[in-house]
N, C-alpha and C positions, 0 to 999 in steps of 0.2 A: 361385411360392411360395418361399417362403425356409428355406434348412433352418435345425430348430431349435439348432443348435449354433452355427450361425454366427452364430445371432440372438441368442443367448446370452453369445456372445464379444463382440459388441459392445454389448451392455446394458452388461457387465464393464471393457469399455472405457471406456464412455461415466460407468459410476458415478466411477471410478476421474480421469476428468475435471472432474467436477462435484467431488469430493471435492477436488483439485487447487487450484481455483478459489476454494472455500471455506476451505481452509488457505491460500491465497497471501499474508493480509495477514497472518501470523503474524509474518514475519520484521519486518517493519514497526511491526508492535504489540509485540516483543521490545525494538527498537531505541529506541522513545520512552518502553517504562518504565524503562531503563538510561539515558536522556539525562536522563527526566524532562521532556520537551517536545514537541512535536509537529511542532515543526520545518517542512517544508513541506507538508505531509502534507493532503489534504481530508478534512472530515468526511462529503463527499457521495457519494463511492461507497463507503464504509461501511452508510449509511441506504440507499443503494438497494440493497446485497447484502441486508440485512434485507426491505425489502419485496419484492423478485426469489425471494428463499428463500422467503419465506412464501405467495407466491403459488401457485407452483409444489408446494409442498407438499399445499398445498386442491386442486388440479388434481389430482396424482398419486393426492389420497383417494380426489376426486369419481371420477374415471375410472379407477379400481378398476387403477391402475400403481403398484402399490407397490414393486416395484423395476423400475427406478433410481430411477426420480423421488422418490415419496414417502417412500423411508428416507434416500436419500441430502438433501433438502432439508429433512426434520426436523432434520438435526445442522448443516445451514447454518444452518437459522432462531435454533439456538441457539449457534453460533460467534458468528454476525454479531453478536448481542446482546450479548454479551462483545466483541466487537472497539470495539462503541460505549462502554462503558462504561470501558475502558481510556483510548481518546481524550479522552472528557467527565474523566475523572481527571486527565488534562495537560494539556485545553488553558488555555489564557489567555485566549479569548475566549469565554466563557460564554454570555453574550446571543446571540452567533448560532448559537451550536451549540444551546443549550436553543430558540430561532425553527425550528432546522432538526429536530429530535426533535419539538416540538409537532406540523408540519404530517408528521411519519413517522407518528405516533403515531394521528392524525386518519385515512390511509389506510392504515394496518395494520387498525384496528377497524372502518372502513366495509366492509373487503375484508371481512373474518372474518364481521361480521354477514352479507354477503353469502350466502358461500357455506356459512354454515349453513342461512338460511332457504330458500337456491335447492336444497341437498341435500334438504330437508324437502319439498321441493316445491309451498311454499307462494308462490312465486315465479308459479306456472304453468308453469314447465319441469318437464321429466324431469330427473333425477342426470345424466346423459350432456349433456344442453344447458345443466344449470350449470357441468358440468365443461368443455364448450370456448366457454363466457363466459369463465371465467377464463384459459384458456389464451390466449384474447386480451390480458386483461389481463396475464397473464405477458407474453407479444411484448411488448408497450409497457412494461412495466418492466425485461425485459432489457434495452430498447434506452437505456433513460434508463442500465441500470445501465453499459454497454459506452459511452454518450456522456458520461455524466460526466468521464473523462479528458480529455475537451474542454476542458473549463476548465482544465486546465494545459496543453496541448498549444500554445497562442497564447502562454504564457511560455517554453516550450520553443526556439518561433520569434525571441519578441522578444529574450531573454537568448544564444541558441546555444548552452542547454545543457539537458540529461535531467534533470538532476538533481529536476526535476519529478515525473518517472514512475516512478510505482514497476514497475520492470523486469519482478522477478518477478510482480506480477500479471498482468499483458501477456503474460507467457509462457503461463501458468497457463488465462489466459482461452483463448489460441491453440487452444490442447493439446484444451483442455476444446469449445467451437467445433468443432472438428476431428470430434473425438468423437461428439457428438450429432448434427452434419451428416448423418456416416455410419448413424446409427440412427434420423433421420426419413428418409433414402431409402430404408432396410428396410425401416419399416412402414408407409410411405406417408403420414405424417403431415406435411401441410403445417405444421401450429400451428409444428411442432419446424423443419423445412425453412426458412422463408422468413427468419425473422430470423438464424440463422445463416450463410448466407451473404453478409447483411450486418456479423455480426459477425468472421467471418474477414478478409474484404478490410481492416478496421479495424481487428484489432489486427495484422493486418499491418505495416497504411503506421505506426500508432504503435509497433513493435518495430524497423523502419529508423528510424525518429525516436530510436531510444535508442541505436541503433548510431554514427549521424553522430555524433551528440550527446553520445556519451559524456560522463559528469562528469569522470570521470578525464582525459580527453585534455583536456577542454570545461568548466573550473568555471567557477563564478558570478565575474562581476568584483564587486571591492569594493564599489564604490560600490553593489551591491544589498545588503550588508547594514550601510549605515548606515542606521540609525532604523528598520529593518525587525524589526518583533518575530516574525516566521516565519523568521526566519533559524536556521540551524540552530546550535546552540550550539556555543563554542569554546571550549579552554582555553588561556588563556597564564600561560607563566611567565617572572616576570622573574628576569634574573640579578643585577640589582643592588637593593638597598634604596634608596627615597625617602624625602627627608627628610619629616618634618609640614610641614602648610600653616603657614607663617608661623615655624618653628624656623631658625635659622642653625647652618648647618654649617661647623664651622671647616676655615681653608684647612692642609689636609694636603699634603706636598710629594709631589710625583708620583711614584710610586716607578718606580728605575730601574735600570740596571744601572751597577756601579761597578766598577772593576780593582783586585782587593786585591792585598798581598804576598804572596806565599806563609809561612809561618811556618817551613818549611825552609830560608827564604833565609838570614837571620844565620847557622844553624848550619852553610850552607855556607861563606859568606867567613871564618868561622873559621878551618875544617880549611884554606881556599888560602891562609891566611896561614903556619897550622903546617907547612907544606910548603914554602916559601920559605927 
């Protein structure tokens, strides 16, 4: 049996993770209302922190864990929602982000109807058998939410640079991972136990991927951001003015360095004459 302090300490931990996890895209959502752009940035593991929060939140009600679980993924459910709404504000591709919020939108409502009607028990389950359905369904959206960096992690390969991954998530997730590992092996909950330590080993091998890779050391070559409208924005300035298309600029002589007299020279050969 486990003492109750200890199992306390690591609830505290483990919130304190999840919290972690759910602020991580702050910096990242700061960064593109100041660019005004979205830069490299996916909209897909935003939509899956929204359905991952939301899940786990219904789980935390259903099975009567209101902390960590359920207070701590109420303020995810409503971060994440705000993290999308910032994105949908910059991006430039609307059509696929509004494709990717419809089919969000579609398993947010199915989930909810879910787990009201299976809490009601009108499902044929008891509250406890709806609560670890969803806990299932949680596994398989943490795991889509912890694979989404997949899809950048093959430009990470092909380009040899980070500049893909947002760092701080990765840490965030680690930390958070790390966390709840230690508190499904306390309470003996496989639901919590199994996908986490798939999700350790993985944001492992992707935080050595941000190490090699650094941008800093490792930026994007050029020729990725001609015609590439995900490119991150740049400001140049020029130091010289262009003429208009089609004006003539006249030919100015090229300025240069010249040897003057000095104007104290006459007034010398003066005085060496009055001295003769």
């Amino acid at each position: 049996m486990v003492d109750s302090t200890v199992l306390l300490v690591v609830r505290i931990f483990a919130a304190f993770g999840a919290l972690a996890l759910i602020c991580s895209p702050f910096i990242l959502m700061n960064q593109i209302r100041k660019q005004k752009h979205v830069g490299v940035a996916s909209v897909i593991p935003l939509v899956m922190l929204v359905i991952n929060s939301h899940v786990w939140m219904m789980y935390g009600y259903l099975a009567e864990n209101y902390f960590p679980i359920f207070s701590c993924y109420v303020s995810g459910d409503i971060a994440a929602i705000a993290y999308v709404a910032v994105y949908w504000r910059y991006t430039t591709e609307r059509s696929y982000v509004a494709r990717v919020l419809a089919v969000t939108m579609t398993v947010f409502t199915i989930l909810s109807i879910y787990a009201i009607v299976g809490g009601l028990g009108c499902t044929g389950q008891t509250r406890a058998e709806a609560a670890k359905t969803l806990g299932y369904i949680g596994d398989a959206t943490a795991i889509c939410l912890y694979a989404a960096p997949m899809e950048k992690l093959f430009q990470v390969l092909k380009h040899k640079s980070a500049i893909f991954i947002n760092a701080h998530m990765v840490m965030a997730s680690l930390t958070n991972n790390i966390m709840w590992l230690t508190y499904g092996i306390l309470t003996a909950n496989w639901i919590i136990i199994a996908p986490n330590i798939l999700f350790v080993a993985l944001n492992s091998s992707t935080l050595v991927l941000c190490i090699v890779f650094n941008p800093k050391t490792h930026p994007l070559h050029e020729s990725f951001f001609a015609g590439n409208d995900d490119a991150p924005i740049e400001v140049s300035v020029e130091l010289s003015p262009k003429a208009a298309t089609g004006s003539k600029v006249p030919n100015l002589p090229s300025p240069e360095y010249k040897a003057m007299q000095s104007p104290l020279e006459p007034l010398r050969l003066q005085l060496d004459r009055n001295q003769i």
